[in-house]
LUMDREN-197302 format. One record per residue: x, y, z of N, C-alpha, C in turn. Coordinates in steps of 0.1 Angstrom, whole numbers, always signed. Layout:
REM LUMDREN-197302
KESE   n.u   n.v   n.w  ca.u  ca.v  ca.w   c.u   c.v   c.w
KESE     X     Y     Z     X     Y     Z     X     Y     Z
...
***
This chain:
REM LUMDREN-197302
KESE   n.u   n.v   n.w  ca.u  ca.v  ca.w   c.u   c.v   c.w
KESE    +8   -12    +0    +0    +0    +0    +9   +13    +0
KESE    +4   +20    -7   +11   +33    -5   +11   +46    +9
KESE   +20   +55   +14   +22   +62   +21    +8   +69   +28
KESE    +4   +73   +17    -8   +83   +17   -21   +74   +24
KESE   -19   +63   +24   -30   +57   +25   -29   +56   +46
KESE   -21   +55   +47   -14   +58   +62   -14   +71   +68
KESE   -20   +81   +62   -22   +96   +67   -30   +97   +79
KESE   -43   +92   +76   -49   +99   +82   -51   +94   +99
KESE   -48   +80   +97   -46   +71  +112   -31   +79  +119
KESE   -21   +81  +111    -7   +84  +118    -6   +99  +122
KESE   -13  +109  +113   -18  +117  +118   -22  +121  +131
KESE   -38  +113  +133   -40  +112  +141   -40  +110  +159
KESE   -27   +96  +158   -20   +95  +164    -9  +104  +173
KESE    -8  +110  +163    +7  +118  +162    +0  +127  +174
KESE   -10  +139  +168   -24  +147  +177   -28  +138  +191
KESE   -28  +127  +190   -29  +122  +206   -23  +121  +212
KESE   -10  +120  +210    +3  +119  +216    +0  +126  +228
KESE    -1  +143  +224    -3  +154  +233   -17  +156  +239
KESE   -23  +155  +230   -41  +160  +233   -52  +146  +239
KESE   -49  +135  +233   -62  +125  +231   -54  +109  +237
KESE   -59  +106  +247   -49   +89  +247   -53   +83  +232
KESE   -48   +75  +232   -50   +65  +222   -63   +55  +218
KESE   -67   +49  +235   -74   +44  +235   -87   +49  +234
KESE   -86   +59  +236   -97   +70  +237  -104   +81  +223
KESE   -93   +79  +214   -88   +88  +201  -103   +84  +199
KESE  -109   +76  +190  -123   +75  +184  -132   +77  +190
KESE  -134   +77  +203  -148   +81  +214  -145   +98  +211
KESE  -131  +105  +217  -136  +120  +213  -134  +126  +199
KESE  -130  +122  +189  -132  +120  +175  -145  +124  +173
KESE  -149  +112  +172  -169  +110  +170  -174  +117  +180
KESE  -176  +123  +192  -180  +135  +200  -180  +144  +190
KESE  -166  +149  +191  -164  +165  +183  -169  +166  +171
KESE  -172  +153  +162  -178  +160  +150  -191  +159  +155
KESE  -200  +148  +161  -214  +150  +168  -217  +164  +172
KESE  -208  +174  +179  -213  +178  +187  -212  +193  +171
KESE  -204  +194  +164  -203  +199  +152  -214  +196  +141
KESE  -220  +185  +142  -232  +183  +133  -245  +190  +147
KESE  -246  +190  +159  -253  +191  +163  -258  +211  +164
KESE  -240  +218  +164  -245  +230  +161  -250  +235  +146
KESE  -249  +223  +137  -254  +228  +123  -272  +227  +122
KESE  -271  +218  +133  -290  +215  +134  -294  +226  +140
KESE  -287  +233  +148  -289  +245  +157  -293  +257  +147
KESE  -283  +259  +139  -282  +267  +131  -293  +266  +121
KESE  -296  +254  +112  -305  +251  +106  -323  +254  +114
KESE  -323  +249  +122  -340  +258  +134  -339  +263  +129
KESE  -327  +273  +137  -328  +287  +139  -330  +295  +125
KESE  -327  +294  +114  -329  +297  +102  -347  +293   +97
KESE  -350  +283  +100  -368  +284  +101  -371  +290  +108
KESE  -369  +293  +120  -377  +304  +129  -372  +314  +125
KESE  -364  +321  +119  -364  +334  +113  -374  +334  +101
KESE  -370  +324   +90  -382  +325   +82  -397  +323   +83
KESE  -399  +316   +95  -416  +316   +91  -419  +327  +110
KESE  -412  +338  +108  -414  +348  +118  -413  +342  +131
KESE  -411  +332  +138  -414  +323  +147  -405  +330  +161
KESE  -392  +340  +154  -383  +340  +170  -389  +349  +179
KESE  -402  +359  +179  -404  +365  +191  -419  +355  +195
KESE  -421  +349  +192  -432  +344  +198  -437  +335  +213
KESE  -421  +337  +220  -417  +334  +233  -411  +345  +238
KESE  -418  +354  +246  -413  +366  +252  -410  +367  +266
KESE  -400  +352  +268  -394  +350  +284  -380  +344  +284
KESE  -374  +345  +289  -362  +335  +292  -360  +334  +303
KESE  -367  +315  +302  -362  +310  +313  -357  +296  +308
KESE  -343  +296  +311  -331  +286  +308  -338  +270  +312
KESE  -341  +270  +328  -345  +256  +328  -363  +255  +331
KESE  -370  +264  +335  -381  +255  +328  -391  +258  +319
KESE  -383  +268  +310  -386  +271  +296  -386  +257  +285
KESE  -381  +245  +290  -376  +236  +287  -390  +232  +278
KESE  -399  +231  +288  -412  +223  +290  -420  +233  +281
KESE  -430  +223  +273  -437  +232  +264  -451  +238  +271
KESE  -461  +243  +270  -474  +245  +275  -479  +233  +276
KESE  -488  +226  +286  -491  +216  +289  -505  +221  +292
KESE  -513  +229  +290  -527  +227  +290  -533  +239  +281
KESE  -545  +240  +276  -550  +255  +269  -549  +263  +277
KESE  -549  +267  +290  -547  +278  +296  -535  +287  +298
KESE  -523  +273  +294  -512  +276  +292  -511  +285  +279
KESE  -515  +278  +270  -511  +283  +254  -518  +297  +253
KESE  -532  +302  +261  -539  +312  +263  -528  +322  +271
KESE  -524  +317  +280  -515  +327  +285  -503  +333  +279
KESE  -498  +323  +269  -488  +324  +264  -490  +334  +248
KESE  -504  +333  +249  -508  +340  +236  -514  +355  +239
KESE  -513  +359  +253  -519  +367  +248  -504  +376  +260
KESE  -494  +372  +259  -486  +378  +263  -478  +385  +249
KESE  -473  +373  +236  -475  +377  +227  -479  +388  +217
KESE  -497  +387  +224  -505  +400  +218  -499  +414  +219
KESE  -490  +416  +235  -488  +426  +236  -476  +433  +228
KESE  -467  +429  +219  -453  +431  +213  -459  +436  +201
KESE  -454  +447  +197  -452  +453  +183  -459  +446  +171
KESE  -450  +436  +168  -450  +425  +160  -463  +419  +161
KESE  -474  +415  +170  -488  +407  +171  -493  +420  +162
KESE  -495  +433  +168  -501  +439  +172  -498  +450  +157
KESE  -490  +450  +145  -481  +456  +138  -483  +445  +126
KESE  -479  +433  +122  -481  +424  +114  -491  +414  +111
KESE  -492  +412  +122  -504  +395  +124  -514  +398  +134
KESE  -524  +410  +134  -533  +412  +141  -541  +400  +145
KESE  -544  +396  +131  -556  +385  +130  -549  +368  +133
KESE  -537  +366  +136  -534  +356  +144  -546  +345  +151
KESE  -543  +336  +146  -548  +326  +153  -542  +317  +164
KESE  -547  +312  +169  -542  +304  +188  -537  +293  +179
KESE  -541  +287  +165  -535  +275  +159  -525  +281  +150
KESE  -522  +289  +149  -510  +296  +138  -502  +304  +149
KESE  -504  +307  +161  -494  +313  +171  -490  +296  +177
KESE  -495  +287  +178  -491  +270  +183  -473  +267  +175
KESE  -482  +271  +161  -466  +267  +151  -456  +273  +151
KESE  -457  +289  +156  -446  +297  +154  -437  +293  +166
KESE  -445  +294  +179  -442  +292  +192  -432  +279  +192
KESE  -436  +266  +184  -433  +255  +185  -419  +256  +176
KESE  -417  +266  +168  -398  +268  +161  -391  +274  +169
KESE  -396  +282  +176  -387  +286  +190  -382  +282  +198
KESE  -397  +273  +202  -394  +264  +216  -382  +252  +208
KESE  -385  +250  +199  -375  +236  +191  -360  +243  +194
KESE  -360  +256  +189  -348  +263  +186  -342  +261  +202
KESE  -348  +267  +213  -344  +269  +221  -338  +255  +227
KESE  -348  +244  +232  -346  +233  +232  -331  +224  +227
KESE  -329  +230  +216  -323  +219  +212  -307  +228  +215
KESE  -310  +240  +217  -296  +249  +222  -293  +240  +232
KESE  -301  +242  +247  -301  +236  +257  -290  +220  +254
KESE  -296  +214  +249  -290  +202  +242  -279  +201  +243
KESE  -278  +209  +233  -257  +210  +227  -250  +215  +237
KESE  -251  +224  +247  -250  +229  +262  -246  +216  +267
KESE  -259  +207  +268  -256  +202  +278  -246  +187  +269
KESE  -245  +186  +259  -237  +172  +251  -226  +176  +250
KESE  -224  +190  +252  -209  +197  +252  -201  +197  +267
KESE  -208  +196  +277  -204  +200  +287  -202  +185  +298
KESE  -211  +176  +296  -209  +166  +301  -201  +153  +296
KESE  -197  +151  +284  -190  +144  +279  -178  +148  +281
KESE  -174  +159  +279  -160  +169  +281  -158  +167  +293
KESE  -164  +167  +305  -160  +164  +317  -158  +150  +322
KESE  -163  +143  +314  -164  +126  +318  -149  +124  +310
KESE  -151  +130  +299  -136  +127  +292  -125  +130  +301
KESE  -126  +145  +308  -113  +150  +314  -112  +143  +323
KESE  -125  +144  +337  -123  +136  +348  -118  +118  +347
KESE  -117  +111  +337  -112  +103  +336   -93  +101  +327
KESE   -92  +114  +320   -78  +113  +321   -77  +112  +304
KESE   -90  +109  +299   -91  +104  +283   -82  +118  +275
KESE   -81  +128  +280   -79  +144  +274   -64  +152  +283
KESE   -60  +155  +277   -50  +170  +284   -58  +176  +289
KESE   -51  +179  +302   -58  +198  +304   -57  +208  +294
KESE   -48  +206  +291   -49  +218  +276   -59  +218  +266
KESE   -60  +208  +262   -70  +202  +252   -84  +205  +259
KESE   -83  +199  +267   -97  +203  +278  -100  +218  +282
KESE   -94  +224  +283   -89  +239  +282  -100  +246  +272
KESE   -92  +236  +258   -97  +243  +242  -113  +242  +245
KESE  -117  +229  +249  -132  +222  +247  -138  +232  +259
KESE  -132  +234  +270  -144  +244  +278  -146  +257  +271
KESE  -131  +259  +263  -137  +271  +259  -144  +271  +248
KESE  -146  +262  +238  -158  +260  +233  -170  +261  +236
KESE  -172  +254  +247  -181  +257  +255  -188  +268  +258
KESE  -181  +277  +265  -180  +286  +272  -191  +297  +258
KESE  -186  +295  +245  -188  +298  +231  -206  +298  +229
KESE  -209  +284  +234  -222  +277  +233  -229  +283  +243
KESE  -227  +289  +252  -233  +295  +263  -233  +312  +257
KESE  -220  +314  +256  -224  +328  +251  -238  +330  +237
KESE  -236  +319  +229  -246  +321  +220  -261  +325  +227
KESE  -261  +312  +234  -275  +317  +240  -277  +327  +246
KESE  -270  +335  +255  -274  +346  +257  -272  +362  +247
KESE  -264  +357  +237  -269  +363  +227  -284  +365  +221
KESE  -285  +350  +220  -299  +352  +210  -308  +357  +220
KESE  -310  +356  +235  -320  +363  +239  -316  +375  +244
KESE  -307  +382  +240  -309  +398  +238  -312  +401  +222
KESE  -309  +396  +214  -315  +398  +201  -331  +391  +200
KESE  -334  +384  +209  -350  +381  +206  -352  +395  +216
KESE  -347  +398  +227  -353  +411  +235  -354  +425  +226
KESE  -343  +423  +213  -345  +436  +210  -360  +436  +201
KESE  -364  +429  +194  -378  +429  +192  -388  +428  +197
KESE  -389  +432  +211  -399  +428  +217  -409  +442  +224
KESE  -402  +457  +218  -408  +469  +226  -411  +474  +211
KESE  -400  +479  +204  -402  +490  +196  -401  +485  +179
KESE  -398  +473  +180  -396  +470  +170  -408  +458  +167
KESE  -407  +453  +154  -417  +443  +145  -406  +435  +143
KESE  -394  +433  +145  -384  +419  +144  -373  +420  +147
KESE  -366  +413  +151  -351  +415  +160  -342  +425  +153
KESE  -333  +431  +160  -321  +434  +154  -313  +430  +146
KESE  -310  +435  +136  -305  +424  +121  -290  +426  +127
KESE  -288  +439  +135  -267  +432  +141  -268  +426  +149
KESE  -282  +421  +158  -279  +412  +168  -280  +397  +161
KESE  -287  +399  +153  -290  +386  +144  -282  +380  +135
KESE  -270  +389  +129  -256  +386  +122  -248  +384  +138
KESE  -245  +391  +146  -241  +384  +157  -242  +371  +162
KESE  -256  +371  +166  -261  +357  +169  -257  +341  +158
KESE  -257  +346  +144  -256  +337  +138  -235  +332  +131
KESE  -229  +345  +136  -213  +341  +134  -210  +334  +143
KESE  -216  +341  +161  -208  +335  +169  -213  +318  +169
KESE  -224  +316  +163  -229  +301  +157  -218  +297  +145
KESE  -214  +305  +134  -207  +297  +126  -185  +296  +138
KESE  -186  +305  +140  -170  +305  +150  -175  +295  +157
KESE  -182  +290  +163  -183  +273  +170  -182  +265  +168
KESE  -190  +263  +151  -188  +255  +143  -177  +251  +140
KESE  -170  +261  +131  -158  +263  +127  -144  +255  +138
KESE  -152  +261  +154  -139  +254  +162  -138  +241  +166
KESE  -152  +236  +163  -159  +218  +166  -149  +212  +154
KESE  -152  +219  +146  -145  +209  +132  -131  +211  +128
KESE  -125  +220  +134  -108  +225  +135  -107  +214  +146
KESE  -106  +211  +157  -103  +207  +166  -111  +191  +162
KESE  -119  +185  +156  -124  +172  +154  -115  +167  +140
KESE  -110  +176  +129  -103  +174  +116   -91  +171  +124
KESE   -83  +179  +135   -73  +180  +140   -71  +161  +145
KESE   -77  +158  +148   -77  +140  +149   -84  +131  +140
KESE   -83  +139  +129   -86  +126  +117   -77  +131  +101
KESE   -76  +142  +101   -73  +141   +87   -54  +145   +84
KESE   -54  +141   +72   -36  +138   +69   -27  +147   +71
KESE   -16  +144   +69    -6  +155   +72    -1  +160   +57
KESE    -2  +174   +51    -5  +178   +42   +15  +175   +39
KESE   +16  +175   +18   +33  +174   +19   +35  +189   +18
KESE   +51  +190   +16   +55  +200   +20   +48  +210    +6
KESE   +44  +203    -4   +44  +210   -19   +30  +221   -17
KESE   +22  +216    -4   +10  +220    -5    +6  +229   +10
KESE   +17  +235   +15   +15  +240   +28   +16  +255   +23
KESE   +21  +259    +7   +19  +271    +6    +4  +278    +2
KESE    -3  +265    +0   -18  +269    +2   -24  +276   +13
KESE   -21  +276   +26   -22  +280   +37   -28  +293   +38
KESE   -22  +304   +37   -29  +321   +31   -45  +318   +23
KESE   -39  +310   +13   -50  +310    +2   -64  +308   +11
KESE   -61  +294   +15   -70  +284   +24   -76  +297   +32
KESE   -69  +301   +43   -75  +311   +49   -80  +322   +45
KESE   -77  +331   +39   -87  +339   +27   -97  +337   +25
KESE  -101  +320   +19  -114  +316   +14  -116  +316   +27
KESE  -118  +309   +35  -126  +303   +48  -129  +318   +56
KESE  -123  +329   +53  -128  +341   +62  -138  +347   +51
KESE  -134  +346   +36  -142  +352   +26  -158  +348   +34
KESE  -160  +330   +36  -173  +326   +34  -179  +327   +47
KESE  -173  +333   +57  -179  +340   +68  -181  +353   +68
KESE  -173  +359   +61  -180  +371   +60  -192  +374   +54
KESE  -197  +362   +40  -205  +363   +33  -220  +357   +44
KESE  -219  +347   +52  -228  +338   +59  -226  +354   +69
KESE  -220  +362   +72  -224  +376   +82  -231  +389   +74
KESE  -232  +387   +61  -239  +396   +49  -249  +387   +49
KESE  -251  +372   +47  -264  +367   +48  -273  +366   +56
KESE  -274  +368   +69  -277  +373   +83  -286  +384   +83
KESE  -276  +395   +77  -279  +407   +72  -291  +412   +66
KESE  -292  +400   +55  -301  +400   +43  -313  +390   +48
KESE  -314  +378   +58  -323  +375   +65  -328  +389   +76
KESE  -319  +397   +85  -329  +402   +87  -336  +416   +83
KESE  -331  +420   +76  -343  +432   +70  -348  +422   +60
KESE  -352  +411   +57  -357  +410   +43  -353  +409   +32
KESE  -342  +411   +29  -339  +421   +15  -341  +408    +6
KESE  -343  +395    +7  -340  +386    -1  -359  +388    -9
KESE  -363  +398    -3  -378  +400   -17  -378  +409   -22
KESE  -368  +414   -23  -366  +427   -31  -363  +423   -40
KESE  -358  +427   -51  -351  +429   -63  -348  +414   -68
KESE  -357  +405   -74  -358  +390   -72  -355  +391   -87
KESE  -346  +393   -90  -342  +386  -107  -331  +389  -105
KESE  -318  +380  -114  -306  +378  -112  -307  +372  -130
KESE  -297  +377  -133  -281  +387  -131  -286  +400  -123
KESE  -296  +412  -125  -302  +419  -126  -310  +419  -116
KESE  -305  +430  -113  -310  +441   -95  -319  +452  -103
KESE  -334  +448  -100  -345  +463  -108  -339  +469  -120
KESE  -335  +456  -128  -334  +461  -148  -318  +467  -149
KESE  -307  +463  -130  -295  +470  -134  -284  +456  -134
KESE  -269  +462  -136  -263  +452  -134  -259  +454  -120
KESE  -255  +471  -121  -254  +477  -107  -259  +487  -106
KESE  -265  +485   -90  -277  +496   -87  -266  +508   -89
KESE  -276  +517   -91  -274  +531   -91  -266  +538   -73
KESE  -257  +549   -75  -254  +551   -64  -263  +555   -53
KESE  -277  +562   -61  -283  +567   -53  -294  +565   -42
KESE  -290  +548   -53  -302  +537   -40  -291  +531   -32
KESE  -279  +531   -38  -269  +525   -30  -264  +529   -18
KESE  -267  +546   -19  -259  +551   -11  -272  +568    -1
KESE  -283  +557    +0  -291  +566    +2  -295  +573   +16
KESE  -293  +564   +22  -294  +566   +40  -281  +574   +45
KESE  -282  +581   +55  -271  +587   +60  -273  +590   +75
KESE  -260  +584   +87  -246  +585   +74  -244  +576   +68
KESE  -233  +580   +51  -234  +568   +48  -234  +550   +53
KESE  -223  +548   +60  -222  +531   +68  -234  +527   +69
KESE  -244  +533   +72  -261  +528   +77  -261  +518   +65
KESE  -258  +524   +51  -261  +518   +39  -261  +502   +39
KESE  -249  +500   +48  -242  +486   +47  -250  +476   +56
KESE  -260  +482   +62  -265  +476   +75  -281  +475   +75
KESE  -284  +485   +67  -299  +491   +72  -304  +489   +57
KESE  -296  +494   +43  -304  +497   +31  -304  +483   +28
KESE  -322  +477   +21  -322  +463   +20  -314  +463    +4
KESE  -316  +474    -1  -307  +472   -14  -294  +472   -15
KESE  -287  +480    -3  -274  +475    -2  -267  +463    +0
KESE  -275  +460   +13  -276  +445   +16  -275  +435   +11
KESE  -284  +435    -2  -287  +421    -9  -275  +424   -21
KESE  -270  +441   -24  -263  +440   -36  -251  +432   -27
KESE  -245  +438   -17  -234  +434   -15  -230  +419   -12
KESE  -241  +415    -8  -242  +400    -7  -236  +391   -19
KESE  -242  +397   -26  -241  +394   -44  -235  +398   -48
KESE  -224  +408   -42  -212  +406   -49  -197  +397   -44
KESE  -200  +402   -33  -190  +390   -24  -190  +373   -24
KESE  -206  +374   -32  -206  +357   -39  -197  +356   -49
KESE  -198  +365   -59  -189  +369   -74  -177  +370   -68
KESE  -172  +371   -55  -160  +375   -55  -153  +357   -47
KESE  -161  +349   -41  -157  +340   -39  -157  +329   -46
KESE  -169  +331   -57  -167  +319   -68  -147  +324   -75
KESE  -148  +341   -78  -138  +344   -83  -127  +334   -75
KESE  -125  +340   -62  -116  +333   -57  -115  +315   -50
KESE  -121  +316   -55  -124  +293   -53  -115  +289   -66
KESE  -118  +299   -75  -114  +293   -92   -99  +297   -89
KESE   -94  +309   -85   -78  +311   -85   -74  +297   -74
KESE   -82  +293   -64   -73  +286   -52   -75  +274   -58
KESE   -83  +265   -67   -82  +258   -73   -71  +255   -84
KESE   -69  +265   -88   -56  +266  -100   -42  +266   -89
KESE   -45  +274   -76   -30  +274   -68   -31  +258   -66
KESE   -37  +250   -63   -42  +239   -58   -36  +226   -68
KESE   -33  +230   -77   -30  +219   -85   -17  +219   -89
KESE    -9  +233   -84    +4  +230   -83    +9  +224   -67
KESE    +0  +218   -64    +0  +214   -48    +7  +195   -49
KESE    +0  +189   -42    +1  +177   -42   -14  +173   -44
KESE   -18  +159   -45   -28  +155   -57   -43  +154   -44
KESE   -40  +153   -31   -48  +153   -20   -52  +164   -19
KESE   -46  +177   -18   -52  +190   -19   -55  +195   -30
KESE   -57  +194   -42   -59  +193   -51   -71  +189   -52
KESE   -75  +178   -51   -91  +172   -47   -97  +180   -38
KESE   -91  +181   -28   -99  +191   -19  -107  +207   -25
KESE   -96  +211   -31   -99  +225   -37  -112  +219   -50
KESE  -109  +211   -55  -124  +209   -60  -133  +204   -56
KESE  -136  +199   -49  -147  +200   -39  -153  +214   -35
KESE  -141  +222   -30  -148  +231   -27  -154  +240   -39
KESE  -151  +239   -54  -155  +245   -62  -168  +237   -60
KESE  -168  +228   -64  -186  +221   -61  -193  +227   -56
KESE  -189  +226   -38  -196  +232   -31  -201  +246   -31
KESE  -190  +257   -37  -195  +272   -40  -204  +273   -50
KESE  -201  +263   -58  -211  +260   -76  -226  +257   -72
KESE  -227  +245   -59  -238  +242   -59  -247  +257   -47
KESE  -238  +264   -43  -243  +273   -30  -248  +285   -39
KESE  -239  +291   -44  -247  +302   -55  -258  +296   -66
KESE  -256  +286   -66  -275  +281   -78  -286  +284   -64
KESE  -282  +277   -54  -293  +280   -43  -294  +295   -44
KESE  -284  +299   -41  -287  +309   -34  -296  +321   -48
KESE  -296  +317   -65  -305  +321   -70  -314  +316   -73
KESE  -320  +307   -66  -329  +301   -70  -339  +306   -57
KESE  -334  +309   -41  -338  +316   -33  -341  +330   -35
KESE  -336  +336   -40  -339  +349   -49  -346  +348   -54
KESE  -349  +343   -65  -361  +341   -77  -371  +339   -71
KESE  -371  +329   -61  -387  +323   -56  -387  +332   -44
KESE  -387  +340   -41  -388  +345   -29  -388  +341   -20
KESE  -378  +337   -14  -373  +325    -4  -384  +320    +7
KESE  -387  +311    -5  -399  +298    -1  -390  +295   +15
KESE  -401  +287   +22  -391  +279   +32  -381  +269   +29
KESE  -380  +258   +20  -371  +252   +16  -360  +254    +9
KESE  -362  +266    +1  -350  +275    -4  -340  +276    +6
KESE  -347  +288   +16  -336  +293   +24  -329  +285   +33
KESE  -339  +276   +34  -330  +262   +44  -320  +256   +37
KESE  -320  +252   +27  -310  +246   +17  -295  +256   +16
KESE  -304  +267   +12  -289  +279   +14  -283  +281   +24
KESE  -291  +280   +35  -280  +283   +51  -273  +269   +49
KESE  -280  +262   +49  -273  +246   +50  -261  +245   +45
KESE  -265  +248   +28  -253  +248   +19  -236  +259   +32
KESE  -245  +267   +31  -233  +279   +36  -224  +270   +50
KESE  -230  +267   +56  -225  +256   +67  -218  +247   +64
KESE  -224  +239   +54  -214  +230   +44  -201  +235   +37
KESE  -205  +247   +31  -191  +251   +24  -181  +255   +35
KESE  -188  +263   +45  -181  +270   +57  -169  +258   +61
KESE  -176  +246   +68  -173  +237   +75  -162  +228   +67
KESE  -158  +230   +53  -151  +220   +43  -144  +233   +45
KESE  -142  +248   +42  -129  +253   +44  -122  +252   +54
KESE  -130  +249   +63  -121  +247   +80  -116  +236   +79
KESE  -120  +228   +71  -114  +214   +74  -102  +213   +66
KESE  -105  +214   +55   -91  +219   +44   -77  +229   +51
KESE   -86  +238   +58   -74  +245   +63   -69  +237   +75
KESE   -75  +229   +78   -71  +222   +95   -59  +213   +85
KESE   -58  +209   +78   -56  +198   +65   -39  +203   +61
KESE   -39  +219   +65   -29  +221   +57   -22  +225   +67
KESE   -25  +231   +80   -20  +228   +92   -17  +216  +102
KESE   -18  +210  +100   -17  +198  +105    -2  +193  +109
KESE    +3  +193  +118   +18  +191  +124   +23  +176  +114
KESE   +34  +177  +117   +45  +170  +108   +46  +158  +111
KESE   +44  +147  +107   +46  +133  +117   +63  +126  +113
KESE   +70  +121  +123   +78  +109  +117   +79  +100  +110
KESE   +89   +93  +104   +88   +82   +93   +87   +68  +108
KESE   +90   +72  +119   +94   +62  +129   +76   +59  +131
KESE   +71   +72  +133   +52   +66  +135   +49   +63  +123
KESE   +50   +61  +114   +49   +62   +98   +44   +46  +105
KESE   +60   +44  +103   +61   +26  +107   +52   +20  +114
KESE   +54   +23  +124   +44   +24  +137   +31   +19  +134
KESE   +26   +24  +124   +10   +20  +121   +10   +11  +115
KESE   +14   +11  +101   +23    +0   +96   +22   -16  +102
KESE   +28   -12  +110   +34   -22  +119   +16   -30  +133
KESE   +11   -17  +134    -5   -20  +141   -15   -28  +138
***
C-alpha cells in the first residue's frame, strides 16, 4: 500500500500523543464531529424560525423550565396573549390565530430546546472525558472554551429576541448577524479541533496553500455575516431577478448610497444588503477558481480538496438564486444556510488539512506495523 493511505490514522496518532490517549482517540473524534453536526442542526432551526417569523413568539427567558412546552389551553392562552402585547402581534399579524401562534411558538421552543442540548452534550462528555484522564488539560482547556462559546450564543440570541420585543416588528438584524457568526465560530472550532484528529498531514508542496485556504474560509464568513444581514431586513424579496438588480447590473449610487450616514447603507439599506451579498458571492466563486488553480500546483490530495470546494461554492450560489427568484420559499432558504455551513465547515477542514503538524517516518512505521 502506499504512504498516503497511512495519513490519516498516523496523523491522528501523532495529535494524541499530546491531546487525546489513544485508547480513547475515536470516542472523542466521533464527540467533536457529533457535537459539530449538532450545532449545524442549531443553526439550521434557527434559520426556520427566522423564516416563518417564529423567533419573538416566546417573550421569556427562562433557561431551565422554559424547557417544557405549554401543557394545558390555559397555558397556550396565557402564552398567547402575552404575545398580543409586542409590536410584532399587534403591527403584522393582528388577526393571528391560537392555531398559527401554536406553530410559530413550536420553532422557537425547538430552537431553544435543542440549544439547551448542545450545552448540555458539550459539557458533560467533556467532563467525563477530562475527569477520567481520556484528554489534556490543555486540550480540555480548548473544549471548555468551546463551550464557554455555546453558552455565550445563547445569551446572545436572547438579547437579540429582547430587541424585538418593545419597539420593533423583528429583531435586530446586528444582533441577528451576531447571533448567527458566533454560531458559525463554534462551528468552525468543533471541526478544526475534530479534523485535528482525523485528517492527513499535508506534503510539503501544498503548505503554501495556507494564506489562500484562509482567505477563502474568512471570505465565506464574511458572506454567511452579509447573509444574516439580508435575513434580517428582508432584503431577499426585493429585487428578485438575477443577473439583474431592478433592470440594473449595478444599482445606481443613489439607491446604493441613500441613507445617511453613509455606513447605515451597509447595515440598514435592504438594497445595499442584498447588492453586497451578491457581490462577495462573485468574488468567492472568483476566488475558489484562482485557489483551485493554486491547488493543482500542490500535491494530488489538496488538489481534490480545492475541488470539492469548487462544487460546493457552484452548488451554493445556484441555491442561493434560485432563493432569490422564488422569494425564499421555506425550503429554499433552508438549503442555502445549509449549503453555507457546508461550504463554511469544508474550508475549515481543508485549512485544518494544511496545518496539520508533521509526523515521523518512525510513526509512519508504527501504524504499519498495528
Amino acid at each position: 500500500m502506499t504512504d498516503w493511505m497511512y495519513f490519516p490514522e498516523t496523523a491522528a496518532r501523532a495529535v494524541a500523543r499530546d491531546n487525546v490517549k489513544a485508547d480513547s482517540l475515536r470516542a472523542v473524534r466521533g464527540w467533536l464531529w457529533f457535537m459539530a453536526a449538532m450545532v449545524f442542526v442549531m443553526v439550521l432551526i434557527g434559520g426556520a424560525t427566522r423564516l416563518t417569523e417564529s423567533g419573538l413568539s416566546i417573550t421569556e427567558w427562562k433557561p431551565v423550565t422554559g424547557a417544557l412546552p405549554p401543557l394545558s389551553q390555559g397555558d397556550w392562552l396565557a402564552l398567547f396573549a402575552k404575545y398580543k402585547q409586542i409590536p410584532q402581534y399587534k403591527q403584522l399579524f393582528p388577526d393571528m390565530t391560537l392555531a398559527h401562534f401554536k406553530y410559530i411558538y413550536f420553532w422557537e421552543w425547538a430552537h431553544r430546546l435543542h440549544a439547551r442540548l448542545v450545552g448540555l452534550e458539550m459539557l458533560l462528555p467533556l467532563i467525563w472525558f477530562w475527569m477520567r484522564g481520556a484528554i489534556s488539560n490543555k486540550f480540555a482547556l480548548k473544549l471548555f472554551l468551546i463551550g464557554a462559546l455555546i453558552g455565550l450564543q445563547g445569551l446572545v440570541g436572547w438579547y437579540m429576541v429582547k430587541s424585538g420585543l418593545t419597539r420593533r416588528v423583528e429583531v435586530s438584524q446586528y444582533l441577528l448577524a451576531l447571533h448567527l457568526l458566533l454560531a458559525s465560530f463554534t462551528f468552525a472550532c468543533l471541526v478544526w479541533q475534530a479534523a485535528g484528529l482525523s485528517v492527513a498531514t499535508p506534503s510539503s508542496r501544498a503548505t503554501g496553500l495556507r494564506p489562500w485556504a484562509l482567505a477563502l474560509a474568512l471570505l465565506v464568513f464574511i458572506q454567511i455575516g452579509f447573509g444574516a444581514l439580508v435575513a434580517g431586513l428582508r432584503a431577499g424579496q426585493v429585487n428578485n431577478t438575477w443577473p439583474l438588480m431592478d433592470g440594473h447590473l449595478l444599482l445606481p449610487l443613489q439607491v446604493l448610497l441613500q441613507k445617511h450616514p453613509l455606513w447605515r447603507n451597509f447595515f440598514d439599506n435592504v438594497d445595499t444588503v442584498q447588492f453586497q451579498h451578491r457581490m462577495l458571492a462573485y468574488g468567492v466563486v472568483a476566488f475558489v477558481l484562482a485557489y483551485v488553480w493554486r491547488a493543482g500546483a500542490g500535491d494530488k490530495t489538496a488538489a481534490r480538496r480545492a475541488a470539492l470546494l469548487v462544487g460546493l461554492v457552484a452548488c451554493q450560489v445556484a441555491l442561493g438564486i434560485v432563493t432569490l427568484v422564488l422569494v425564499v420559499p421555506l425550503w429554499a432558504g433552508l438549503m442555502h444556510q445549509s449549503f453555507a455551513f457546508i461550504l463554511f465547515g469544508a474550508t475549515i477542514y481543508n485549512l485544518r488539512a494544511l496545518f496539520q503538524p508533521a509526523f515521523s517516518a518512525v510513526s509512519r512505521s508504527a501504524v504499519r506495523s498495528a
